[in-house]
Structures are given as C-alpha cells and as structure tokens.
N, C-alpha and C positions, 0 to 999 in steps of 0.2 A: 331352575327346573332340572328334576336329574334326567339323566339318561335310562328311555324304558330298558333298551338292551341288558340292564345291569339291578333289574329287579325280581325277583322270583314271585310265582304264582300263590304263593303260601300266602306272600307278604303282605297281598292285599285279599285272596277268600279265605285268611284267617279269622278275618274280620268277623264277628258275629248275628246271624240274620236280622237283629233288633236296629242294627244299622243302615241294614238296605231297608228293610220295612217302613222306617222314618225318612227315608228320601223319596221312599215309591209314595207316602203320605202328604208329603210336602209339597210335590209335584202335584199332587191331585187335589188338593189343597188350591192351589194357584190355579189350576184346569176348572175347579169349579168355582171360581171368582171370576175367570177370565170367561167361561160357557155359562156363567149364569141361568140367562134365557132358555139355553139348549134344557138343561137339566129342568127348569118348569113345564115342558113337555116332552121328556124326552122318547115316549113313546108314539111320538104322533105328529112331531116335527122333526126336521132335520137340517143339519148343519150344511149351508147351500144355498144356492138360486135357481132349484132346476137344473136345465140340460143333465150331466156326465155325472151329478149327484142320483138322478134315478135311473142312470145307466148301473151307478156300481150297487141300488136295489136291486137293479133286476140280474145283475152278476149275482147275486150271494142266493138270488132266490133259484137263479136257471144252475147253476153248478149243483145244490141240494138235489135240487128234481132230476136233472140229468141220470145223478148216481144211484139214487135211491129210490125213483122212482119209476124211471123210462132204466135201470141199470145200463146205462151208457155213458160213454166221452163226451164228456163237455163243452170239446174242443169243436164239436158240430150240431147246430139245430136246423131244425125245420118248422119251427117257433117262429121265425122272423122271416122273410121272401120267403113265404111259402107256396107254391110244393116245393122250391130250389132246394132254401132254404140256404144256412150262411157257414163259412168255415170262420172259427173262432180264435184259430190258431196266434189272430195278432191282438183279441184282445185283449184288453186291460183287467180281465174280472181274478187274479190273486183266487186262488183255487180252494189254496189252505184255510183262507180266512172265512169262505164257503161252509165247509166242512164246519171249522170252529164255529163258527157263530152260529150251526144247525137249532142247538137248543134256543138261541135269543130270538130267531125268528116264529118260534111258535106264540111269543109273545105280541110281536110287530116286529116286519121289515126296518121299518124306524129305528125302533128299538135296538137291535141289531146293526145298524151301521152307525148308531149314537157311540152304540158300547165300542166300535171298532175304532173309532174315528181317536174316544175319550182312551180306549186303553192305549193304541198306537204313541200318544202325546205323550203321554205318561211312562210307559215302557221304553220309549227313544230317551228321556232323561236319566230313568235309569242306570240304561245298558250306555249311555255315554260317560255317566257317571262312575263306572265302573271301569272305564275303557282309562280316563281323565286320571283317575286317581293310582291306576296301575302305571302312568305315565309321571304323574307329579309327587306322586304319593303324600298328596296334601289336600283332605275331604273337605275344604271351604274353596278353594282351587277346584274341586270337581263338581261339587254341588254347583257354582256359578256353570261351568262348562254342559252342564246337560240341562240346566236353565235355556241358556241360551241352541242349543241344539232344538232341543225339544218343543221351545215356543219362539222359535225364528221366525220372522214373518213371511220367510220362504215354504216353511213347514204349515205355518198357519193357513194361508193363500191356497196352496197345492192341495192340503186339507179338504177345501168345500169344492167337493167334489169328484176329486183323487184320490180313491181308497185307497190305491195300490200304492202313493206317495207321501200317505198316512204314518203309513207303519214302516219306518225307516230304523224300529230299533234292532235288526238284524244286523246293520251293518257295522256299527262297532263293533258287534259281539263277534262278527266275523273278522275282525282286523286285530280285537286286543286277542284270540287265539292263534292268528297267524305268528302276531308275532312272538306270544309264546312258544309259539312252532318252532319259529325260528330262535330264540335263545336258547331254552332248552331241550330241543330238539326230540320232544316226546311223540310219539304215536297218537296218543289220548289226544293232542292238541288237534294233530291233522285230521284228527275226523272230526273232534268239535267244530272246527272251524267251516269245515264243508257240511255239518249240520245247519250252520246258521247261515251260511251263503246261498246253502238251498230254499230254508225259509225267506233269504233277501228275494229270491226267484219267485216264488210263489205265492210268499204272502205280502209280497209286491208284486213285480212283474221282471222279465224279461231285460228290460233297458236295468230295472236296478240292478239285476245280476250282473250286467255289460258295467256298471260305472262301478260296483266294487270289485269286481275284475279287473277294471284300472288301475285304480287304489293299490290295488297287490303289485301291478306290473308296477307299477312306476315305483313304488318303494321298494322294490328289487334291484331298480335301476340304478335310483340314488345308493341304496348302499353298496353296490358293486362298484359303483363310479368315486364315490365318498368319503365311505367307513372301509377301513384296509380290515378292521377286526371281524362285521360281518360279512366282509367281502368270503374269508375264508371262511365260514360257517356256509356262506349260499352256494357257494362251489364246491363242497363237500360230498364225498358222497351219500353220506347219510340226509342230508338235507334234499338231496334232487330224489332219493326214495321218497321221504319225507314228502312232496313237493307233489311227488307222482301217486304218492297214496292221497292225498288231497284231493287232487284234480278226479282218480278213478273215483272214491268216495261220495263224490260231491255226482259225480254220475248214476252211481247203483241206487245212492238214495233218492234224486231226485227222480229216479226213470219211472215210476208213478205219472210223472207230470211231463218228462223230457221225450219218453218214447212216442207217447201220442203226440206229442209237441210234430217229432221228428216225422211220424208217420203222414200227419196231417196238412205237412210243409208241398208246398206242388207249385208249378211254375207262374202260376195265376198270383199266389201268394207271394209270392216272393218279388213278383213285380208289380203289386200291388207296395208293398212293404219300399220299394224300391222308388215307387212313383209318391209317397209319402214325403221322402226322405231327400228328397230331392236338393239344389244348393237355394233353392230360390224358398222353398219352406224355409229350409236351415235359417235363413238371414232372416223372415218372417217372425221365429220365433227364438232368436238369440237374444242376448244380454246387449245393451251399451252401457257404454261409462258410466250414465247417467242412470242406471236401473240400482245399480251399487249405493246409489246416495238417495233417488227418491222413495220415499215410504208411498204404500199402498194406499189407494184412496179410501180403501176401508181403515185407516189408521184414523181414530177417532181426532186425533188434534190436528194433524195437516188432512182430513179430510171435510174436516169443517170450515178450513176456511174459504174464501169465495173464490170460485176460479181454480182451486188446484187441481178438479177432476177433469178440466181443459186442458190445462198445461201439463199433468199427467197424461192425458190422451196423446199431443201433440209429441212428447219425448220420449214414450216408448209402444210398439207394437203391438202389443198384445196387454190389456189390463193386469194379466193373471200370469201368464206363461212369463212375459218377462219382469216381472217382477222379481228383482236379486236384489232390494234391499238387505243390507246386511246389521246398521243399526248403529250409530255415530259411537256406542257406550263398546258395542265391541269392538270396532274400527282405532276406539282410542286404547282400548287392552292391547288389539296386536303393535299399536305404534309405541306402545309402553312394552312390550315383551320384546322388542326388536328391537331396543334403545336398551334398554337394560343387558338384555345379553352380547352387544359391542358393546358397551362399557366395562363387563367383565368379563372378557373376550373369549363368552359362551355359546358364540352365535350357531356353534356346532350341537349341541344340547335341543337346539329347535330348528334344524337344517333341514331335516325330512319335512316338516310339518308345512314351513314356509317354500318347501320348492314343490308341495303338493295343492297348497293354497293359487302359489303362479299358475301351475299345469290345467290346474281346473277352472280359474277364474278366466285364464286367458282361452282354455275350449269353449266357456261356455259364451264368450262373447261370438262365437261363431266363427263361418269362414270368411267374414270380412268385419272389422274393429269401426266401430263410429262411436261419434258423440253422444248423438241424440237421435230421434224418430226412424223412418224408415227412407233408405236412400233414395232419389229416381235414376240414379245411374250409379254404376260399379269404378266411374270412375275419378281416381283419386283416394278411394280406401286402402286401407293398409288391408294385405292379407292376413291372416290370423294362420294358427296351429290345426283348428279344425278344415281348413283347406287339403290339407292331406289326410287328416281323420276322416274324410267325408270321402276317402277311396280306397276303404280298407273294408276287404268285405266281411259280410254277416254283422260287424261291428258297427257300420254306418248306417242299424237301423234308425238310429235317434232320429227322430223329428226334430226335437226342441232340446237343441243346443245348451239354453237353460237351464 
C-alpha cells in the first residue's frame, strides 16, 4: 500500500467520469440483487419492521411541511403532544435528505425512503471508493473496499430503519479532503471538506457529525505523535489557518441547520440528552467481543439454522444496535494486510488505519469490555476507553456506543 500523504489529487480525479459511472453501476447492480424484494414494490413497501422505519417517514414528510408549508423550523412541532407539542432538536430526522427527497415524496413516502435508503448504499461505495483508491491507488483494491463499506452488515442492519445511518457516504468524502487538506495544503480542500462534514450532520445526524470529528482528531493525533513529516505540516502555520477555515466553514454553512440547532438547545434538552446517555444505556447498547464474530440473525445462512436466533439473543443486547459483525472474509484481509506489511517492514504504510480500527473498535465496545450478553454486576469487567469518553461534554451525547 502506498503512502496517501505522497499522492496528488490529479492522480486519482484525473480519472474519467466513465470510471466512476461503472462503479456507481456495479454497486447498484449488487443493491438490486441483494433488495430484490424491495424494488418489486418499491413504492408501497419499505425496507424495515415498523417502529423508527415510519419515524424516519414521518421525518422526511414533517421537515417538507414544516418549511414549506407552515414556513417554520422543524426543529419544533405541535403535530405530536399536542397543544405542548415537542422540541425536535435531538431528533434523528437528517434535514437535508428532507428537502432532497421533496420531489420523490409526491410520488409515495415509500418511495422516497426506498430511494434514500437504495441511493445512500450505493453512494457510500462510491465515495469509499474514491477515498480507497486515493489511498491504494489500485481500483480492484478499492472497488472491494467500498463493497465492503457499502454493504457491511453493520450498514445493512442500521439501514432498516436508520435513515440518518443510511447515508454514511459523506464521511469518506470528508476524510479523503481533509486529507488532501492536509498534503497539499489548498483552501479549495478546507472547504470541501466542511461541505461534506456538514452533509455528514444533516444528511445524517448530529452523532455522525461527532464520530467523524473523531476521525479527524485522532488522525491528527497519530500523526503528530507518529509521522515527523506531517507532524510539521500540522504545526504549520498555514495548516492551523487551514484548520481554522474548516472548522469556521463548516459553521457558516451548516448555520441553516446549526443556528436553530443552537437556538432550540434549553435545559430540558440537554438533560433529557444527558439522561439518554447515561453509563447504564452505554453498556445496554455497546459492542462485545462476540458481536464482532456473530452475523445477524437476518443473515440468510446462520439465520436459518435452528436455535441461533436464541443464542444470538442470549450473547448480545440489543438485536440490532449491537450488531458489529464485521465478516470473517474482511477480518481475514486485515490479518493478511498486517502480516504482509511486518514482513516487508511496511507496517508504517497502514499505521493510521490500524490505530484507528483500535480507537473505534475498543469505544465501541463501551465503558465496560465483556464477552458475551449483558452483565448483572460491574464487577470484575475491565474498564474500556469510552469510560472517560462518557465525561466529555456535548461529546457524550452517544447512546449506542456501537
């Protein structure tokens, strides 16, 4: 693997549209083999089992009305406990993807979250695509890498019925411009990149904004701590202008969405938000060991056989939420890319990647590490990393650790 630091932005959108076009087809290709079903009605059914599937119908339909109807913030109704009515501020309903899917819903709500659900899939292998190959600079290498991004059975899972955790393909596109940011040190990057961090915000939500906000801290960290080469690029001062046009960037454009955000924030909220997030939710809906190795019961081969929607039950908390199957075929790429580069003593070449893989796998197991199911006592568990992430504020809105 080479080194992204040492690749120019030419090198790979020199490439010509005919390129992406057949990967965005290939993808959707497999999306409609694997949604079959969905696509024989896709106007009238939808990808789900109820609950938080017809929460994010009625997201896409109360944000239209909101603005264009009632011309109001959508951040408050009186639609739902009414007269009170509700402050919206913490929820899930992705603003942008509102707006966008305006024209699909005159067709069906359906419709409309079919197309959100099908284009998110597809656009996340993409824009991984793109991110992978700026990194490897080898398109069979990256077509697998936005495969597996794109149809993860974490992606998949979170999917029926997680709009917001749908459409994940902002966050590459916000990482492979950072880091453009960072080698060549252009203007043009820092605000691409806070274009599509604000998209992570909105046409996700809030927590994804917070996890690739991670992403960026922690790969600042490792190369200050790491790389002597971009240690002096990050310490620059062009790179903390750089840094600081980002962050202002990422504010003027989101304040559409951030100002009502901020407006709408009140003590109620906030410890509502806080009584959420609590350590005892946290652990509720964290990773185990075992969430990493057992596939979903909706996995057509191990969910057919007898008894494993038991033993899945018994080993981890939540059907859905902790579900971090990752998929033996990728588990054995990383054991083969981490074997390969100590052999050719390149292990520095994929250093960032693998000490970002640690940081996130070990938060996501929560503030306490177990095996299997849920504990009856805290004692005897190892404390985890998110123990002190879990008293860091505004940050510690996560629920699910996951």
């Amino acid at each position: 693997m080479k080194n992204p630091i040492n690749y120019k932005f030419s090198n790979i959108l020199g490439a010509n549209g005919k390129e992406y076009l057949t990967v965005l087809l290939a993808y959707f290709a497999i999306a409609l083999v694997m949604f079959f079903p969905l696509f024989e009605h896709f106007s009238s059914s939808v990808l789900g089992y109820g609950g938080d599937t017809y929460q994010s119908m009625w997201d896409l339909w109360w944000v239209d009305y909101s603005l264009f109807t009632l011309h109001a913030s959508p951040y408050f109704t009186n639609y739902v406990f009414y007269p009170i009515g509700a402050n919206l501020i913490t929820q899930t309903m992705s603003p942008l993807l509102g707006i966008i899917s305006y024209p699909l819903q005159l067709i069906s709500l359906p419709f409309a979250l079919n197309s959100i659900i099908v284009a998110g899939i597809v656009l996340a292998g993409l824009s991984m695509y793109l991110l992978a190959n700026y990194l490897t600079n080898d398109k069979y290498a990256s077509f697998i890498a936005g495969l597996i991004f794109a149809f993860s059975p974490e992606h998949i899972v979170q999917s029926i019925g997680h709009m917001q955790w749908t459409n994940i393909e902002f966050i590459p596109l916000t990482i492979f411009f950072f880091l453009l940011m960072l080698k060549e040190r252009k203007l043009k990057y820092a605000i691409l990149s806070s274009i599509f961090f604000v998209f992570s915000v909105f046409a996700g939500d809030v927590e994804q904004g917070i996890v690739v906000g991670l992403v960026i801290i922690f790969a600042l960290i490792y190369y200050i701590a790491f790389e002597k080469e971009e240690r002096k690029k990050i310490l620059s001062k062009r790179f903390v202008y750089l840094f600081a046009v980002f962050v202002f960037a990422s504010f003027v454009i989101g304040s559409p969405g951030f100002l009502p955000m901020l407006n709408g924030i009140s003590h109620g909220v906030l410890s509502y938000v806080n009584s959420q997030g609590t350590l005892q939710y946290n652990l509720l809906y964290s990773y185990t060991l075992a969430s990493f190795f057992l596939p979903s019961y909706l996995n057509p081969i191990f969910g057919s056989i007898p008894g494993y929607l038991q033993f899945k039950t018994s080993s981890v908390v939540d059907l859905a939420e902790s579900d971090g199957y990752i998929g033996y075929s990728v588990l054995a790429l990383v054991i083969f890319a981490i074997f390969f580069s100590l052999k050719n003593k390149e292990l520095r070449k994929i250093g960032l990647w693998l000490f970002l893989a640690v940081v996130f796998a070990w938060l996501s197991l929560g503030p306490y590490i177990r095996l299997s199911g849920f504990p009856t006592s805290l004692n005897g568990l190892i404390p985890g990393i998110y123990l002190l992430y879990h008293h860091i504020p505004l940050l510690n809105v996560l629920r699910e650790p996951g």
